[in-house]
C-alpha positions in Angstrom: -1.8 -2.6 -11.3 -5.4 -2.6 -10.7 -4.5 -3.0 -6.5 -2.2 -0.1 -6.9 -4.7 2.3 -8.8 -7.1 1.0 -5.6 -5.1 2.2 -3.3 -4.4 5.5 -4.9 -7.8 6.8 -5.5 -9.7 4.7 -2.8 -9.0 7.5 0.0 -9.1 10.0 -2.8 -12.7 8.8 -3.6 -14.1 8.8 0.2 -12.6 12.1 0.2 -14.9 13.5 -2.2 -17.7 11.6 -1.9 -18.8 12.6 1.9 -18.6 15.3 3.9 -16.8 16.8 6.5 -19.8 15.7 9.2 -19.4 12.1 8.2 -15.7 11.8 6.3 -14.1 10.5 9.6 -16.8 7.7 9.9 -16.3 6.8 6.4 -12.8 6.5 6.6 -13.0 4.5 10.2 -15.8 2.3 8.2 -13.5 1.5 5.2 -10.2 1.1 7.4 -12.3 -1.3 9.5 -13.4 -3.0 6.1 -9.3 -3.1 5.0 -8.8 -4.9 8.2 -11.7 -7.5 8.3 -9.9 -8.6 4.6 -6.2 -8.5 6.4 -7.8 -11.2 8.6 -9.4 -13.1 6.0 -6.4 -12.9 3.4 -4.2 -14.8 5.3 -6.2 -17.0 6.8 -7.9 -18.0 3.3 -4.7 -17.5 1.2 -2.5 -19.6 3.6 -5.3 -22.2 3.1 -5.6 -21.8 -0.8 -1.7 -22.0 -1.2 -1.4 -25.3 0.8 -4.4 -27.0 -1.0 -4.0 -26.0 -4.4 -0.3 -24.0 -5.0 0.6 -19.9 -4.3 -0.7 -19.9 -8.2 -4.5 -20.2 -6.8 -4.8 -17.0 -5.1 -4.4 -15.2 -7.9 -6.7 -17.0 -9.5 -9.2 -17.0 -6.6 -8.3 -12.6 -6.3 -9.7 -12.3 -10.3 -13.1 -12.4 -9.8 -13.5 -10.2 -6.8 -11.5 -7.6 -8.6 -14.3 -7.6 -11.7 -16.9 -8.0 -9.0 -15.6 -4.7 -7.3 -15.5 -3.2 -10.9 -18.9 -3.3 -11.9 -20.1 -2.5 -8.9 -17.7 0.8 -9.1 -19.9 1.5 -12.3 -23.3 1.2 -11.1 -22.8 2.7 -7.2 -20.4 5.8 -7.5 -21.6 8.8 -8.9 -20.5 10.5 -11.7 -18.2 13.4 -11.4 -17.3 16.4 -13.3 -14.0 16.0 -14.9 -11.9 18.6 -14.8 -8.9 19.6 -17.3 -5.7 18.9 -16.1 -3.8 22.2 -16.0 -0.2 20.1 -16.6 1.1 16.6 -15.7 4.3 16.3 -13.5 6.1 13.2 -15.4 9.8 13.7 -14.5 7.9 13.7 -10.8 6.0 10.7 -11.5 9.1 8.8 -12.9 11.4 9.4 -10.5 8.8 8.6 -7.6 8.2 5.2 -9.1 12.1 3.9 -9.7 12.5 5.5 -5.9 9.9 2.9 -4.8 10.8 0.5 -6.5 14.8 1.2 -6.3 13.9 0.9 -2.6 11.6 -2.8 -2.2 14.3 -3.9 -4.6 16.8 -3.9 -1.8 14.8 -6.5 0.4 14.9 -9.2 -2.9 18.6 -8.4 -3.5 19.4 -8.9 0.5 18.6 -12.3 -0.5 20.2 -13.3 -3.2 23.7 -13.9 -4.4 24.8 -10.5 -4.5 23.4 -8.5 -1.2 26.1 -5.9 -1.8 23.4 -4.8 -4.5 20.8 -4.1 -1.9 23.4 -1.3 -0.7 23.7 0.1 -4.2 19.9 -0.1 -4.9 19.6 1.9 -1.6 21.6 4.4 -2.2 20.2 4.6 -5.8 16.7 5.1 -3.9 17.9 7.6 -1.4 19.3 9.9 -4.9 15.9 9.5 -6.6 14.2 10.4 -3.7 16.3 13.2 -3.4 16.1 14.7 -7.1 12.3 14.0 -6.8 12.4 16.2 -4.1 14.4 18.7 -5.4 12.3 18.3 -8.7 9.1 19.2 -6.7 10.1 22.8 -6.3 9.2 25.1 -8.2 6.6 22.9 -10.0 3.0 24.2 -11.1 1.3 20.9 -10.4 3.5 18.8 -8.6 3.3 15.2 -7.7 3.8 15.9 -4.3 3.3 19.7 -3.0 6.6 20.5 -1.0 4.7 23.2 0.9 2.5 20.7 2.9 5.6 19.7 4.7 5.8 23.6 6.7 2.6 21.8 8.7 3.5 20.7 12.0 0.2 18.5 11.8 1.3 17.1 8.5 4.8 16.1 9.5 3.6 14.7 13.0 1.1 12.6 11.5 3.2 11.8 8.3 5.8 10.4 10.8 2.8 8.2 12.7 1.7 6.8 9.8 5.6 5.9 8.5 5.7 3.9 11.6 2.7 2.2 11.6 3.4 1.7 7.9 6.7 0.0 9.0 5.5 -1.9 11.4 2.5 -3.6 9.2 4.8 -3.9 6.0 7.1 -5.9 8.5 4.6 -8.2 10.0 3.2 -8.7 6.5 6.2 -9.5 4.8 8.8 -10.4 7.2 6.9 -12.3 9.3 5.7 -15.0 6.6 9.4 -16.7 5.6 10.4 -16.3 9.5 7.4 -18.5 10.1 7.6 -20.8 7.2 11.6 -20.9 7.0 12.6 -20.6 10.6 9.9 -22.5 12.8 8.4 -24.5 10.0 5.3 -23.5 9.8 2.6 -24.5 7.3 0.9 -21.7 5.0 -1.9 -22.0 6.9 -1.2 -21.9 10.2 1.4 -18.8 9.7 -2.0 -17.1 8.1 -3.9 -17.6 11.5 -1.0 -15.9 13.3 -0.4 -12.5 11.1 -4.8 -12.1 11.5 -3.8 -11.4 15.0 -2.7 -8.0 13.8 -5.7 -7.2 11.5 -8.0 -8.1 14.5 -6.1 -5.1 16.5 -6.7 -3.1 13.7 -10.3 -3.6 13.6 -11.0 -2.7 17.4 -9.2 0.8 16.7 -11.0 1.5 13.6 
């Protein structure tokens, strides 16, 4: 939970927090940031779960979460808070069980019954497809429909739904192939997935 609200607000935050002369070098400074940790995570977490058990890791995650915490408290300004006008919650739900109607079918591939992965597929293409429709219409919606008339928008939205792809792949496909197919400890399959963080650094 606390990962997920991190990676809601953390562009959110940037956003409103610099300007427009120095937003693109914040963002290229905390993508560069994201990176450097894809590099160490698997490195250090491959290396954590062959000593001491998968179990470690979270262990080992706990304290730089409350670290990151406080230091949220005492470094980021205060800002005005404004009333929420209305709260889109038919939006919201259906957004969530399409997400999760949708990394459902990669467990359910898997296990005894991988005709489910069809049905919680097509379960995630009709909530995606209500939340769409439910979007319209809607004072404060979850996600503004109108944003899609952008050509800009739907280019880049389509770049970064690759790129997206691509990394979710490497970072959870790639793990069993190593481990299950070539054999591979923890460890050393950590040391081969960095080599995509590394790329991702020299962009940034």
């Amino acid at each position: 939970m606390g990962a997920a609200m991190f990676m809601a607000n953390g562009m959110a935050l940037i956003n409103s927090h610099f300007s427009n002369e120095v937003k693109g070098r914040a963002f290229g400074i905390i993508f560069t940031a994201t990176s450097v940790a894809s590099i160490i995570g698997p490195v250090a977490g491959g290396a954590i779960a062959k000593i001491w058990g998968w179990r470690a890791i979270f262990f080992s995650i706990t304290p730089m979460g409350a670290l990151a915490g406080v230091m949220a408290l005492k470094l980021l300004d205060k800002e005005d808070q404004k009333p929420i006008k209305s709260f889109d919650l038919i939006g919201s739900v259906l957004s969530i069980l399409g997400v999760f109607a949708f990394f459902s079918c990669f467990y359910l591939v898997k296990s005894r019954y991988p005709l489910l992965a069809l049905v919680a597929l097509a379960g995630a293409v009709a909530l995606f497809y209500f939340f769409r429709n439910s979007q319209r219409g809607n004072s404060n919606p979850v996600l503004n429909p109108k944003i899609w008339d952008l050509k800009n928008f739907r280019q880049a939205n389509m770049q970064s739904g690759l790129i997206f792809a691509i990394m979710m792949a490497v970072s959870v496909v790639l793990p069993f192939y190593f481990h299950n197919v070539f054999g591979y400890s923890s460890a050393y399959s950590g040391m081969f997935l960095a080599t995509m963080a590394l790329s991702i650094v020299a962009v940034s």
